[in-house]
N, C-alpha and C positions, 0 to 999 in steps of 0.2 A: 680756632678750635680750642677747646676747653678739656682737660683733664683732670679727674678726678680718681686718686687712689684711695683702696679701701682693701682691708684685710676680711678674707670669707673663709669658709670651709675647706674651699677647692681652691687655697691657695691666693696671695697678692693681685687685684685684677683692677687696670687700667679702663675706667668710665667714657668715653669720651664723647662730647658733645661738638652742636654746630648750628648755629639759628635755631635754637629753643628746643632741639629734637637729641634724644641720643642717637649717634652714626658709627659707635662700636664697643663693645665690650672685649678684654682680653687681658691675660695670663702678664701681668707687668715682668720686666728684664729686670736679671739683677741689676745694680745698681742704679733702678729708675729713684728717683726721689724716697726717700726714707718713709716721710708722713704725706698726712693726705693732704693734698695741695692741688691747684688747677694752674695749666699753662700761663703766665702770664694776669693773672689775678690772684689777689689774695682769696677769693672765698668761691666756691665750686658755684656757677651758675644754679636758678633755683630748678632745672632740668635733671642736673645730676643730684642735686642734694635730694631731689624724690627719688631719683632712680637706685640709692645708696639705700634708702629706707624701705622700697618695696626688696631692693637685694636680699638686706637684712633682714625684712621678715620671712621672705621666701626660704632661705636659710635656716629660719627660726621653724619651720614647717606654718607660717600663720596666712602665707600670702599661696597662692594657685593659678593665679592669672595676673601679669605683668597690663599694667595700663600707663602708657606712655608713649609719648610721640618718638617715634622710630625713623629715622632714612637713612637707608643703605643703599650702596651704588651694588649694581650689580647690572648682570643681563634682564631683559624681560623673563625669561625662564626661571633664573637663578630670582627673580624675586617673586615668582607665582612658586616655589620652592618655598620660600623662607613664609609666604603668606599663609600656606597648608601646615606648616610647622607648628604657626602660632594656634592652631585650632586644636592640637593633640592637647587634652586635656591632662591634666596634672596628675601624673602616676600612670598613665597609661602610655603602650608606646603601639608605631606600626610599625611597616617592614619599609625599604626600598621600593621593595616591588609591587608593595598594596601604594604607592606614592605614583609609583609610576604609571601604573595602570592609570590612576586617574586623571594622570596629567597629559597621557598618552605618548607616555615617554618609556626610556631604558631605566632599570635600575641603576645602572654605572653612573648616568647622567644627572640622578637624585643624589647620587653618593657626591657626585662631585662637586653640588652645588650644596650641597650640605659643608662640605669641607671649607667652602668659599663662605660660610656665613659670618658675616664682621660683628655678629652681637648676641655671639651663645649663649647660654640659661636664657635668657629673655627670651629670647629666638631660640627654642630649644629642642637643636640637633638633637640634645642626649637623647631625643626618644624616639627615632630612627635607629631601627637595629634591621643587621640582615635577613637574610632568609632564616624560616627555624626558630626565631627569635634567639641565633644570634648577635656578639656584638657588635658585628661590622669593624666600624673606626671612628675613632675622633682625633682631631686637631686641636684641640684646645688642655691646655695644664700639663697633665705627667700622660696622655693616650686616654686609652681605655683605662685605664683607673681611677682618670677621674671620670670619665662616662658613667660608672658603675657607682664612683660615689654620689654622685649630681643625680643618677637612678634610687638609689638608696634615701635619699634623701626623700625622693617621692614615695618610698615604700616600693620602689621597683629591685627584685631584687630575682637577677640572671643568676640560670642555671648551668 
């Protein structure tokens, strides 16, 4: 496995790859490595070196849709979850419960496996809010503030 660190908006976040695919995005610990650097290599596989620069545009507001080879372990559910995610278009969000209906599932069950997602903003929970178009929850950086910033960032902006 391969890691790549990189300083963003919402905070230090750990890239990491595996057989030419990224297999997780996250919130780096303190005292992970200072600079950007990859496991056991000098130089970030060419997997994360794109996935650094679509970050970075997405950030930049210039990118809307991540195109990258993705695998994530999960259940079959929890990945028919993460695959409905990737289709909420950019600045727009649904609920739980519009997720669930379609999956023909519970909201709780959406929410859960949203929480289990190993490769947020690419995969992006942030636009899963609850009923009401509240915030629900998220896992990933400071909570719900970065949720709202990573929304903000779309021009999503909760009332």
């Amino acid at each position: 496995m391969s890691i790549c660190y990189i300083e963003s908006a919402v905070g230090r976040l750990a890239l990491e790859a595996g057989d030419d695919c990224v297999t997780g995005v996250r919130w780096a610990c303190a005292g992970e490595r200072a600079s950007s650097s990859t496991a056991g290599a000098e130089k970030p596989p060419p997997v994360l070196k794109e996935a650094t620069r679509q970050l970075e545009r997405y950030f930049n507001r210039e990118l809307h849709r991540f195109d990258l080879p993705l695998v994530a372990r999960g259940t079959d559910f929890q990945k028919r979850v993460w695959a409905m995610m990737r289709e909420i278009p950019f600045g727009e969000t649904v609920t739980y419960g519009d997720m669930a209906a379609a999956l023909g599932s519970g909201p709780r069950a959406v929410g859960m496996a949203c929480g289990r997602n190993p490769i947020p903003i690419i995969v992006p929970c942030h636009r899963v809010l609850a009923a009401g178009g509240k915030e629900g929850g998220f896992s990933g950086g400071r909570g719900l503030p970065t949720k709202r910033q990573l929304l903000a960032i779309e021009g999503v902006v909760l009332l």
